[in-house]
C-alpha positions, 0 to 999 in steps of 0.5 A, a space after each residue: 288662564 287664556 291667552 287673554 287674560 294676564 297674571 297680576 305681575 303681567 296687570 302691573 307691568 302693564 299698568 305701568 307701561 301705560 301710565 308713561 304713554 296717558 298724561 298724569 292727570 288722567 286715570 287709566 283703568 282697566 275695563 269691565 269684563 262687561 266692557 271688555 268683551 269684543 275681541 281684542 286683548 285688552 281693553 282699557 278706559 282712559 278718564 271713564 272715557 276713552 277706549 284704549 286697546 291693548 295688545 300683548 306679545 309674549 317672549 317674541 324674538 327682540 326684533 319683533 316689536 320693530 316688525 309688525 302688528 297685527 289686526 284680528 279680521 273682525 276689526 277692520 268692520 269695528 274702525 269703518 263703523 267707528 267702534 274701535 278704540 282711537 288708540 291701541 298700545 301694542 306691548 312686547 314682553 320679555 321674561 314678564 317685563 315689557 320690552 318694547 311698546 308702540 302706540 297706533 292712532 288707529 284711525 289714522 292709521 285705517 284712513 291711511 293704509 294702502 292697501 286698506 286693512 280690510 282688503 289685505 291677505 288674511 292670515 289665518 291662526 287655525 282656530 277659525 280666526 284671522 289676522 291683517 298684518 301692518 308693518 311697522 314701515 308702514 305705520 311710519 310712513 302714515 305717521 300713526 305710530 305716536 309713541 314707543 317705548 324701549 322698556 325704559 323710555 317712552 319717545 315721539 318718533 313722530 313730530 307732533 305725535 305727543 300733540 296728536 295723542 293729546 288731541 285724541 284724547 281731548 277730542 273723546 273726552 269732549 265726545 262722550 260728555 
C-alpha cells in the first residue's frame, strides 16, 4: 500500500472526519482513481461537484496539527491556473483515528500568502519531489483556516468561516452546473 492509499479502517475515519466539515444534505465521495490522479493524497467530490483535497499524516507528534501544512511543489502552478480544489482538509492521525484536522480555502489562502507559495523555499523529500511549507499562524493571519477539529469537535475559528465554506461550496456547485 503506498503512502497514498489508505486501509478501509483509515477510508472510514475519514469519511467520518469529513462528514462534520460538508453540510448534511451534501454527499461526499471519494473520487475515481480516474479523477484522483493528479498529485495530492486524496481527492474527494462534494455533491458530484466540488473538488476537495485531502491530506493525511500519520503518528505525528501531538503538536503537529498546530504546526504547518505543506504543499507538493507542483501545486502552486494548479491554484495560478485554478485547477486545484477550493478546499483542502488536512487530517493528523494518531493510532488509525483522526487527531486533528483543519480546513484551508486554499484559494485564499494562495491569493493571500506573503511570500507567495510559489516563490518560497522548496524543501526537498529525496525522491525528486518537493514541498512549500505554510504555517498555521500564517494561515490564521489570512483567515483561511475555516474549520478545525480536535478529534472530537469541528469549530470555526474564524468569523464567518461556516459562511465562507458555504459560499464556496455554492459557488462551485452553481459553477459546474
Amino acid at each position: 500500500m503506498s503512502t497514498y492509499q489508505y486501509n478501509p479502517l483509515e477510508d472510514a475515519e475519514i469519511r467520518r472526519c469529513l462528514r462534520g466539515v460538508i453540510p448534511p444534505h451534501m454527499s461526499i465521495k471519494q473520487a475515481s482513481l480516474t479523477e484522483d490522479f493528479g498529485g495530492i493524497d486524496a481527492h474527494w467530490v462534494v455533491n458530484q461537484r466540488v473538488p476537495l483535497q485531502v491530506r493525511v499524516r500519520r503518528n505525528r507528534p501531538p503538536y503537529a496539527a498546530d504546526i504547518d501544512v505543506t504543499f507538493r511543489t507542483t501545486e502552486p502552478a494548479m491554484m495560478a491556473a485554478e485547477t486545484y480544489a477550493p478546499l483542502a482538509v488536512f487530517m493528523w492521525f494518531v493510532d488509525g483515528h483522526v487527531a486533528a484536522a483543519k480546513v484551508v480555502d486554499v484559494y485564499r489562502m494562495f491569493k493571500h500568502l506573503d511570500p507567495p507559495l510559489a516563490t518560497r523555499f522548496a524543501q526537498e523529500n529525496g525522491d525528486g519531489t518537493g514541498f512549500h511549507v505554510v504555517t498555521i499562524v500564517e494561515l490564521v493571519a489570512v483567515r483561511a483556516i475555516l474549520r478545525q477539529y480536535d478529534g472530537q469537535v469541528w469549530n470555526t475559528p474564524i468569523l464567518g468561516g461556516e459562511m465562507q465554506l458555504n459560499r464556496i461550496l455554492d459557488r462551485y456547485m452553481k459553477k459546474s452546473a
